[in-house]
C-alpha positions as CSV (number, residue, x, y, z in Angstrom):
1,X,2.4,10.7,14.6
2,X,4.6,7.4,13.8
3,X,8.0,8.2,13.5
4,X,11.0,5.5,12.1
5,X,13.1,4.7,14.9
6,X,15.7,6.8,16.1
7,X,19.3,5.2,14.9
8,X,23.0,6.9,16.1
9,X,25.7,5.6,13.6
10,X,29.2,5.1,15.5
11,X,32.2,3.9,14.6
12,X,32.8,-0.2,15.5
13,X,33.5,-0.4,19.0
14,X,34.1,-4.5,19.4
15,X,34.5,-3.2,23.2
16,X,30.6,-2.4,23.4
17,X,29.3,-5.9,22.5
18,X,29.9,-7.4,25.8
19,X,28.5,-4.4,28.2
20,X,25.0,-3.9,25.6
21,X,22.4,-5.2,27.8
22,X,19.6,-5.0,25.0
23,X,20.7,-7.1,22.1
24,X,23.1,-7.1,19.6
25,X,22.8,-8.1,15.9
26,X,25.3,-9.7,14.2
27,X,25.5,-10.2,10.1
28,X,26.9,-13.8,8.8
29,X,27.5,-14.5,5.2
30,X,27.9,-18.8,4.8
31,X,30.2,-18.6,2.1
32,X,32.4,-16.6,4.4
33,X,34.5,-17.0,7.1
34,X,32.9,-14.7,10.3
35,X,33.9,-11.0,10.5
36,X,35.6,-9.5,13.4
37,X,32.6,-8.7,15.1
38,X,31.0,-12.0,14.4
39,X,34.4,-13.7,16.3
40,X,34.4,-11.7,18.9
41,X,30.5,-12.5,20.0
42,X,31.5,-16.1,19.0
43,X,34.7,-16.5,21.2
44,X,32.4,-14.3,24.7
45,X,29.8,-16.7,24.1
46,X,32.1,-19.5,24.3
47,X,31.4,-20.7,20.5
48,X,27.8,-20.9,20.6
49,X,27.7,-18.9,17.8
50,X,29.9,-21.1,15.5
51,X,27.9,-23.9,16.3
52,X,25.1,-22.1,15.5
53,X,26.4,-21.0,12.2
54,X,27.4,-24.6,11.5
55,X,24.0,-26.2,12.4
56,X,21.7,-27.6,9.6
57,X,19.2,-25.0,11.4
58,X,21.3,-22.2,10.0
59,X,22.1,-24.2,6.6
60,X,18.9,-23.4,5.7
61,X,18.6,-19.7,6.5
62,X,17.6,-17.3,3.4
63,X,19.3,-14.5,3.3
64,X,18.0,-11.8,6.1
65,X,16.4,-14.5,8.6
66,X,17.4,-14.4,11.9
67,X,17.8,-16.8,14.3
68,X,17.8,-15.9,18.2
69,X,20.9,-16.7,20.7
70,X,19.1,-16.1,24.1
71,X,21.0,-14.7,27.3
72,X,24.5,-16.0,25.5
73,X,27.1,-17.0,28.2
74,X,29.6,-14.5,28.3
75,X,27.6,-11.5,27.4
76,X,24.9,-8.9,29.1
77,X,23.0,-9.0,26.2
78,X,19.0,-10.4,26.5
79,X,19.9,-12.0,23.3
80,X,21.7,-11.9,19.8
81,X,20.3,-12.2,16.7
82,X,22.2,-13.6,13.7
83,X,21.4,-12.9,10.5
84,X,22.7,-14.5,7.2
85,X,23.4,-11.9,4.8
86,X,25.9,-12.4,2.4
87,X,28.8,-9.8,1.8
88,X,27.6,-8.4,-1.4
89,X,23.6,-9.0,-0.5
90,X,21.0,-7.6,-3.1
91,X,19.1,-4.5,-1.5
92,X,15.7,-6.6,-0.7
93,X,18.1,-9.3,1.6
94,X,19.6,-6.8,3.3
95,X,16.1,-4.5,4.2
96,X,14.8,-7.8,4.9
97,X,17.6,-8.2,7.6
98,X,16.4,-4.6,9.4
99,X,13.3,-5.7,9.2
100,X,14.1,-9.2,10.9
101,X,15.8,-7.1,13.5
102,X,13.0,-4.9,13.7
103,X,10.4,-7.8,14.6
104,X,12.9,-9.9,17.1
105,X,14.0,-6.2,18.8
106,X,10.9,-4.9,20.8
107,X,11.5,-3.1,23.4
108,X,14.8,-3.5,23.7
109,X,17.8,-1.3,22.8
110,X,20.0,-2.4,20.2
111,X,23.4,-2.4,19.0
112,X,23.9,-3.4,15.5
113,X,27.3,-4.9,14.1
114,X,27.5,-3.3,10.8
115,X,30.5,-3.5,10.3
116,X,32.3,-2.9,6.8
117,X,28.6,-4.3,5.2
118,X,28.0,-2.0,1.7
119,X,24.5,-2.8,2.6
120,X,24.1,-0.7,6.0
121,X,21.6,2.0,4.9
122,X,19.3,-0.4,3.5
123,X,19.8,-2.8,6.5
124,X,19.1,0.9,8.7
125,X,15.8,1.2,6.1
126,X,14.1,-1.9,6.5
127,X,14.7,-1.6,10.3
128,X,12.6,1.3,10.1
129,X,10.0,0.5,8.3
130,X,9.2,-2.8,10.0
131,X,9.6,-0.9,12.8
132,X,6.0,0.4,13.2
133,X,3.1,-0.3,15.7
134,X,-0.1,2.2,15.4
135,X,-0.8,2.3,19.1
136,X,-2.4,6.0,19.2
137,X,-6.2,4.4,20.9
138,X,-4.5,1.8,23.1
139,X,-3.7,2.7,26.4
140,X,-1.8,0.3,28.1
141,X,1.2,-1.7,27.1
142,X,3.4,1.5,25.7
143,X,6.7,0.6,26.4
144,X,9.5,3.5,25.6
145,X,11.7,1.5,23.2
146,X,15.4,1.5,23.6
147,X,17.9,3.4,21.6
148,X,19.8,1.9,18.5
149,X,23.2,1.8,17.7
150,X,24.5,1.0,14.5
151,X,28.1,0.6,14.1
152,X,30.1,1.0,10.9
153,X,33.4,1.5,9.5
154,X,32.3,4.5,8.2
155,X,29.6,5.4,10.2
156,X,29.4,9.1,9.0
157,X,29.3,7.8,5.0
158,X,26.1,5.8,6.0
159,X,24.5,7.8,8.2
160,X,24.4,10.2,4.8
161,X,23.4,7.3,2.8
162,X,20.7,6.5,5.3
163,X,19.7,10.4,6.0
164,X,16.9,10.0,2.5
165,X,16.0,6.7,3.4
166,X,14.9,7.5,6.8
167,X,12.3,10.6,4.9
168,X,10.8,7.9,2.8
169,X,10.3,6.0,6.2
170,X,8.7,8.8,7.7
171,X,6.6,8.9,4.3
172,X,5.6,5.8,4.7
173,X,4.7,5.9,8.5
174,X,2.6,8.6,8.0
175,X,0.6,7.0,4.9
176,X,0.3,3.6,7.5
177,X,-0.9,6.5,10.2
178,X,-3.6,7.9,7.9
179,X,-5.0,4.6,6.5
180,X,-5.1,2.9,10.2
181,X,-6.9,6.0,11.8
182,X,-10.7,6.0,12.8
183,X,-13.3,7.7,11.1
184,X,-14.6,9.1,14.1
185,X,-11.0,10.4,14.7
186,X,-10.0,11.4,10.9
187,X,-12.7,13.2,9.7
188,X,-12.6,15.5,6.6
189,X,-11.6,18.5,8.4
190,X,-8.6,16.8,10.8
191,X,-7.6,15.0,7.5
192,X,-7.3,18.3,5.9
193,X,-5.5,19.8,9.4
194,X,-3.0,17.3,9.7
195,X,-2.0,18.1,6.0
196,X,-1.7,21.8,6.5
197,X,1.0,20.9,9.5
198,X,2.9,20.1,6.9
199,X,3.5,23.3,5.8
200,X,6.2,23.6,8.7
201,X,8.5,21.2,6.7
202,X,8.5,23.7,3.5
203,X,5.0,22.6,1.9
204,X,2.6,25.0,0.5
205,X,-0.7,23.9,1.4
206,X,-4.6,24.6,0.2
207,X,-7.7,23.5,1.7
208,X,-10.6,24.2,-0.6
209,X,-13.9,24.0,0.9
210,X,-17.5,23.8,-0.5
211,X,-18.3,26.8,-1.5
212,X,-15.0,26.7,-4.0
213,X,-15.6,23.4,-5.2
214,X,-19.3,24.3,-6.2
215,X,-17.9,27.4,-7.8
216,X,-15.4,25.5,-9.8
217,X,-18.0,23.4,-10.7
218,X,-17.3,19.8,-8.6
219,X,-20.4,18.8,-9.0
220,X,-19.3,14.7,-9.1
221,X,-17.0,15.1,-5.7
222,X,-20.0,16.7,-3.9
223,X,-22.7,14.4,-4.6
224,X,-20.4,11.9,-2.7
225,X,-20.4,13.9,0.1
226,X,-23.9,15.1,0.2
227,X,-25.3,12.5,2.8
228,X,-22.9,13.4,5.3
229,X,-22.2,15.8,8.4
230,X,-18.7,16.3,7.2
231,X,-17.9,19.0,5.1
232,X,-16.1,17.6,1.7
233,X,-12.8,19.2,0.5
234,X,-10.1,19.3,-2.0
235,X,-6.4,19.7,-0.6
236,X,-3.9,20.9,-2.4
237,X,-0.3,20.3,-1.5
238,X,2.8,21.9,-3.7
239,X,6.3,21.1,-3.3
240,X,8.5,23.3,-5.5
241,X,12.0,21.6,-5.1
242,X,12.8,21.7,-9.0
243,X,13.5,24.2,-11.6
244,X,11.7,27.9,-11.3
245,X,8.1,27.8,-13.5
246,X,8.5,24.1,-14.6
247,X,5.5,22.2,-14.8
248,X,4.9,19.7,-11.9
249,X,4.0,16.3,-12.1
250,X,0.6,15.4,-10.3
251,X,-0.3,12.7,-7.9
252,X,-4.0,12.9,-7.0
253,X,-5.6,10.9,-4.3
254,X,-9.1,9.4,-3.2
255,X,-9.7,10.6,0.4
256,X,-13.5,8.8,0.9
257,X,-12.7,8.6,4.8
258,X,-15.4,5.9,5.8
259,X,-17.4,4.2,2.9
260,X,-21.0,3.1,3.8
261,X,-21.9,2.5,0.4
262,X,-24.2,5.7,0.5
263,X,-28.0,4.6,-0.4
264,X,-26.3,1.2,-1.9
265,X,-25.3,0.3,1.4
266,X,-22.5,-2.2,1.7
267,X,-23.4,-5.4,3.7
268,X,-22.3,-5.3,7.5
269,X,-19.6,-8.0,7.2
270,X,-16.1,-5.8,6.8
271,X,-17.8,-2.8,6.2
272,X,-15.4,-1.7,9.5
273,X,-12.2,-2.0,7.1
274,X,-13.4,1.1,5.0
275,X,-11.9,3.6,7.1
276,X,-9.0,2.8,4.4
277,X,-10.9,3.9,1.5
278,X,-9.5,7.2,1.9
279,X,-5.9,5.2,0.9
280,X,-4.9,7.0,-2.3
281,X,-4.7,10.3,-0.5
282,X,-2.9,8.5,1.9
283,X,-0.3,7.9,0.0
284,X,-0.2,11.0,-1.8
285,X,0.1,12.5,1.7
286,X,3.1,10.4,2.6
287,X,5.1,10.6,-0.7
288,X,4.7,15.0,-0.4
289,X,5.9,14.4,3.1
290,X,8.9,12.4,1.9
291,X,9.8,14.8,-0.6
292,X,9.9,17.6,1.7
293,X,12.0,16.1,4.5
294,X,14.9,14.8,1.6
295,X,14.7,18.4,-0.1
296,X,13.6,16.8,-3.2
297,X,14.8,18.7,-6.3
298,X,11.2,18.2,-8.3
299,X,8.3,20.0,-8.7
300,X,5.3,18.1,-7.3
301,X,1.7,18.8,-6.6
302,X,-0.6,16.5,-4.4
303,X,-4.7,16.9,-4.6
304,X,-6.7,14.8,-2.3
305,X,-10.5,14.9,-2.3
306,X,-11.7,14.1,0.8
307,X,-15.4,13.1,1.2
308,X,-17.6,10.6,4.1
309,X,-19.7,8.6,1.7
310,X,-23.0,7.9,4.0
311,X,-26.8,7.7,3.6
312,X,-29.4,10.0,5.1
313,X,-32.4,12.2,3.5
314,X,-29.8,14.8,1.6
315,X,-27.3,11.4,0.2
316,X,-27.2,11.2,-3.5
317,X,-29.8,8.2,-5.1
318,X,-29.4,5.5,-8.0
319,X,-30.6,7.4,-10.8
320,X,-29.4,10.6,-9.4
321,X,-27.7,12.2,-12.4
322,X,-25.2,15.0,-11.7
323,X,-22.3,17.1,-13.5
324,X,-18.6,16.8,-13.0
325,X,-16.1,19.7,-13.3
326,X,-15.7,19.1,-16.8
327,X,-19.4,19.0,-17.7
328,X,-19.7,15.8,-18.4
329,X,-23.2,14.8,-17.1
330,X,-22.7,10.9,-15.1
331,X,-26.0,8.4,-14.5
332,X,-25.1,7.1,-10.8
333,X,-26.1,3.8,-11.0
334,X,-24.2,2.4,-7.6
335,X,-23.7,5.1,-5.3
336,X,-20.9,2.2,-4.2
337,X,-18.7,3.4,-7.2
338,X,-18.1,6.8,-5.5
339,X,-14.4,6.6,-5.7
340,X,-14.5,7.2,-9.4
341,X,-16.5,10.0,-8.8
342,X,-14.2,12.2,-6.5
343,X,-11.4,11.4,-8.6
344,X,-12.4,12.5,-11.8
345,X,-13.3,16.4,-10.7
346,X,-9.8,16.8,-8.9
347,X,-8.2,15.0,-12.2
348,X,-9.6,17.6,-14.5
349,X,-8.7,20.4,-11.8
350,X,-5.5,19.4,-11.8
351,X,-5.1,19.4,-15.6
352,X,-6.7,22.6,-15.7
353,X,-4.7,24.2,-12.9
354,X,-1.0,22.6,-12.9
355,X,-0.6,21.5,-16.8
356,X,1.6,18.8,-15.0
357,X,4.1,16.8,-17.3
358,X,2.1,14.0,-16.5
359,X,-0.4,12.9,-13.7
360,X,-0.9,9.4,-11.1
361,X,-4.2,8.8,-9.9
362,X,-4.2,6.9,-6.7
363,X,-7.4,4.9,-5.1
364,X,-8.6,1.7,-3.3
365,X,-11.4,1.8,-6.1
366,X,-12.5,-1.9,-6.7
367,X,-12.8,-5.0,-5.3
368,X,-12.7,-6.6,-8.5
369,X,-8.7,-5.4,-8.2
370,X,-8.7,-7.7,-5.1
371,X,-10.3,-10.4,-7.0
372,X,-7.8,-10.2,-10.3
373,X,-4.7,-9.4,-7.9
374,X,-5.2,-10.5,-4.8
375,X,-2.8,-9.0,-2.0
376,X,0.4,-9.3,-3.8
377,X,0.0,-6.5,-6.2
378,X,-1.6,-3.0,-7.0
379,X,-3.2,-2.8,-10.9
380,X,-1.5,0.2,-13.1
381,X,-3.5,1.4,-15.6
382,X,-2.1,3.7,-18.3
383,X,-2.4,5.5,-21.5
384,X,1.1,6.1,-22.0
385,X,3.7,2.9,-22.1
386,X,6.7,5.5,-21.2
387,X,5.2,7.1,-18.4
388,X,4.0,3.8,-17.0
389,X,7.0,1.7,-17.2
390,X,8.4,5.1,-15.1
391,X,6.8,3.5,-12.6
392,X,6.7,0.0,-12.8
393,X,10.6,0.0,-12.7
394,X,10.2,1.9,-9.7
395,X,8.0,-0.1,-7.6
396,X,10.1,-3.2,-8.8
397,X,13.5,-1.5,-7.7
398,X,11.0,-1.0,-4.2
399,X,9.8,-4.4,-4.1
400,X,6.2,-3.0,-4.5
401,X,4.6,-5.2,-6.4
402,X,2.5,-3.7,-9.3
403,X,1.3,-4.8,-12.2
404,X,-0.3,-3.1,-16.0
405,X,-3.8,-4.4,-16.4
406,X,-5.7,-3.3,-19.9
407,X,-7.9,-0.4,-20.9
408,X,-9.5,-0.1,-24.1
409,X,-13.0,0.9,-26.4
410,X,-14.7,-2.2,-25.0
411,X,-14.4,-1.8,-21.4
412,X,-15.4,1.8,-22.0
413,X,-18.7,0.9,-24.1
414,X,-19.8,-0.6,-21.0
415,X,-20.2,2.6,-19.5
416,X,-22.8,4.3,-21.7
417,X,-25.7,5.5,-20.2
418,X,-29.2,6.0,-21.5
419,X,-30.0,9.0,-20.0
420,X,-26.1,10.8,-20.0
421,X,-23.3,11.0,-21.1
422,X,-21.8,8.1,-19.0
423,X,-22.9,6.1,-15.6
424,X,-20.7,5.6,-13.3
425,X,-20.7,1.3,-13.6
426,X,-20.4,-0.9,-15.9
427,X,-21.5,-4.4,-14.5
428,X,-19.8,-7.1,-13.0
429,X,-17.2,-8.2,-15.8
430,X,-13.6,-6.6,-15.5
431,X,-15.0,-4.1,-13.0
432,X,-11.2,-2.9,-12.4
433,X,-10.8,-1.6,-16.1
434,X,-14.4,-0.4,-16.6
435,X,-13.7,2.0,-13.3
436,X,-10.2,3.1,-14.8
437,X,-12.0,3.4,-18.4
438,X,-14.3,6.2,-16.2
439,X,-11.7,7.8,-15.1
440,X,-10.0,7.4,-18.7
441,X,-12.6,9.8,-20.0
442,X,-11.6,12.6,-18.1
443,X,-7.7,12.7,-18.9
444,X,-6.8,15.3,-21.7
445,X,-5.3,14.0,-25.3
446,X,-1.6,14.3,-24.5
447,X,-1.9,13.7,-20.6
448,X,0.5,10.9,-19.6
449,X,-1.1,9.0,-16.9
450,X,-1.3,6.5,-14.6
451,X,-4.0,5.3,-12.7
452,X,-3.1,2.8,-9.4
453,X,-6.2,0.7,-8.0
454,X,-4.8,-0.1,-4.6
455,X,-7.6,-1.8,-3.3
456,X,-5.7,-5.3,-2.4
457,X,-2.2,-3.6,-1.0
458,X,-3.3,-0.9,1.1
459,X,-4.5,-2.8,4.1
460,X,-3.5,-6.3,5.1
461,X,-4.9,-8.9,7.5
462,X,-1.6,-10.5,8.2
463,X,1.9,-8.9,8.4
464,X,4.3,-8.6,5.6
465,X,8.3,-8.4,5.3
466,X,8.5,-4.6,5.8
467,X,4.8,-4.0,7.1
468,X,3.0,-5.4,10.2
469,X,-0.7,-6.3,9.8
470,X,-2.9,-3.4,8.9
471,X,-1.8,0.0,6.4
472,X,1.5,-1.0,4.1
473,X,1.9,2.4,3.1
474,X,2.4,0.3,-0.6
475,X,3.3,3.0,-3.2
476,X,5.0,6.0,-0.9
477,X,9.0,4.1,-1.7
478,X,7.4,3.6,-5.7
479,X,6.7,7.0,-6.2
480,X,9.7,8.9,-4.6
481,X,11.8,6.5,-6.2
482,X,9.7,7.3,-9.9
483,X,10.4,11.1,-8.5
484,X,14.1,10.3,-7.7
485,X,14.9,8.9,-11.0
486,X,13.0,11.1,-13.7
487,X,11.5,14.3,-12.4
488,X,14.6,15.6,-10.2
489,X,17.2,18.5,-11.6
490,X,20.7,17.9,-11.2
């Protein structure tokens, strides 16, 4: 498994910058004169860094870009990368900066001139998460990447302050892991194994297999599941940080580990990039791992279906009509819209089990969320304003970009069904909100919750700021934070 990099925090040593034979990072704020550690680099290099900082190059710099110094007179170092960051940076400039360092650093070790900078444990945090290449089925090319120093003025105060950060990273590592894995190689049952491991970091885990779900009734989640060789199953992960007997809050996941379509079989083009359709659980996976590893003082529960969507002689037709959990009976019109159909038995499960405080659905459910959003932002749907600005302020204080898209009668009407009591489509128009209108139905009267179409954030084709190309692990930092800030005891 990915792991964030491994960072020691000293205490400055200006004395180390000249022997580090990796590269050294160095922070500059423009509006301010260069710190010690900034003058001594500039006065071994002979003033190349002044001149640097006084170019028009460097006049244009945002805060956390880099630009490179390479083999600087004077030094050991390979190179040294300079970063404008201002003194009192906002917390996305300085992750930015880690991240910058992240991409110039490579294989190199790395000593980085912290300094006195109030922004160290978030420089240390985008660091690690930018820090992330899913190399697991290449097998050349694995370089052992050097050790990293950060230096401080009070090294011990943000290594402390960087201690939680560094469990989200792992959280989100691990959601990237998931979503970037093979469906050959994560199948239902390794899905479901690598989430029991987790019980060695204070988890309790449940795999529930068939013969459960059919007992309880899951009669939506298995029909997804029915056309393939891999057995479908409901895992349930409890983290009991919080206060003895409170009710948890639920996250609940869609764990569809490679999506054919089923008998509506999806067109050949891209139909490689649905080994992420099992995203939602995912991310549910990575935020229960980040709770665990800070000790968070909550009471969570995470339920992941996971089900192989695929076609054969046993797969589940259009016109099939089958009974969810809650015995509502559902027309399948699109065997496509199987997402929806996985989600809504572990929803009511959930409800029926936990009584949670209030409940997050997580899925890469429709492309029409691509097509509204595009790549910038996941859609929130909600039936509770209170709940879901919980979360929106969350994933703004994260930079995650989300953003509330409408539910209503309308969208919902769409969805009635000759021959039951709902079908599992509604057409073409605002195919985002018909899906969470589906899901809408099986959410009890006084249930806040949130549902998250992540369809457009969980996989990219081009890197972003904290995420190379591929998994994002979008919604892992949201959702701690959301934990962090309302569902944690004193």
């Amino acid at each position: 498994m990915s792991k964030p990099v491994s960072i020691s925090f000293m205490a400055t040593d200006l004395d180390a910058i000249a022997v580090e034979e990796g590269r050294v990072a160095v922070f500059v704020d423009k509006e301010a004169s260069l710190d010690q550690a900034a003058r001594r680099i500039n006065r071994l290099s002979k003033g190349a860094l002044e001149r640097l900082v006084k170019s028009d190059v460097f006049a244009k710099a945002k805060p956390g870009d880099a630009h490179v110094l390479a083999y600087p007179a004077g030094m050991a170092a390979k190179a040294v990368d300079v970063i404008a960051l201002p003194k009192r940076a906002d917390q996305e400039s300085a992750r930015k900066a880690g991240a910058a360092i992240a991409r110039a650093r490579g294989a190199s070790s790395m000593l980085i001139m912290a300094g006195p900078h109030r922004k160290a444990a978030d420089i240390a945090l985008g660091l690690a998460l930018r820090n992330y290449d899913f190399d697991a089925h290449k097998t050349a090319n694995k370089d052992d990447k050097g050790a990293v120093r950060l230096m401080a003025n009070k090294p011990e105060d943000v290594e402390a302050a960087t201690t939680p950060h560094l469990a989200v990273a792992e959280g989100v590592h691990f959601t990237r892991d998931l979503v970037n894995e093979p469906a050959n190689v994560l199948t239902t049952t390794e899905f479901a194994n690598r989430l029991a491991d987790m019980e060695t970091l204070g988890l309790k885990v449940e795999i529930l297999e068939e013969d459960k779900l059919a007992e309880l009734g899951m009669g939506a989640l298995l029909s997804v599941g029915l056309g393939s060789d891999s057995p479908s199953k409901v895992v349930v992960m409890h983290w009991n940080g919080g206060a003895k007997d409170a009710s948890p809050l639920a996250l609940v996941g869609k764990g569809v580990v490679f999506d054919t379509g089923g008998i509506s079989l999806k067109p050949a083009g891209g139909m490689e990039d649905m080994t992420m359709d099992m995203g939602g659980a995912g991310v549910v996976s990575g935020v229960m791992r980040a709770l665990a590893l800070r000790k968070a003082k909550a009471n969570v529960v995470g339920l992941v279906g996971l089900v192989e969507n695929m076609p054969s002689g046993r797969a589940t037709r259009p016109g099939d009509v089958v009974t969810a959990m809650k015995g509502d009976t559902i027309e399948v019109i699109n065997t496509d819209a199987e997402g929806r159909l996985v989600l809504c038995d572990v929803m009511h499960y959930a409800q029926e089990r936990f009584k949670p405080v209030g409940m997050v659905d997580l899925a890469t459910l429709t492309g029409a969320m691509v097509v509204a959003l595009g790549h910038d932002n996941g859609g929130a749907f909600s039936n509770d304003d209170a709940f879901c600005n919980q979360f929106l302020k969350a994933a703004a204080a994260e930079n995650e970009g989300a953003w509330r898209m409408p539910l209503g009668k309308g969208y919902a009407d769409q969805l009635k069904s000759r021959i039951a009591d709902v079908k599992n489509v509604g057409g073409r128009p605002a195919g985002a909100s018909t899906a969470a209108e589906f899901l809408h139905r099986f959410v009890g009267e006084d249930m806040p919750w949130i549902h998250l179409d992540i369809a457009g954030v969980a996989l990219v084709k081009s890197g972003t700021d904290m995420a190379p190309k591929g998994a994002t692990g979008w919604g892992v930092m949201a959702l701690n934070r959301m934990v962090a800030d309302h569902y944690e005891v004193d």
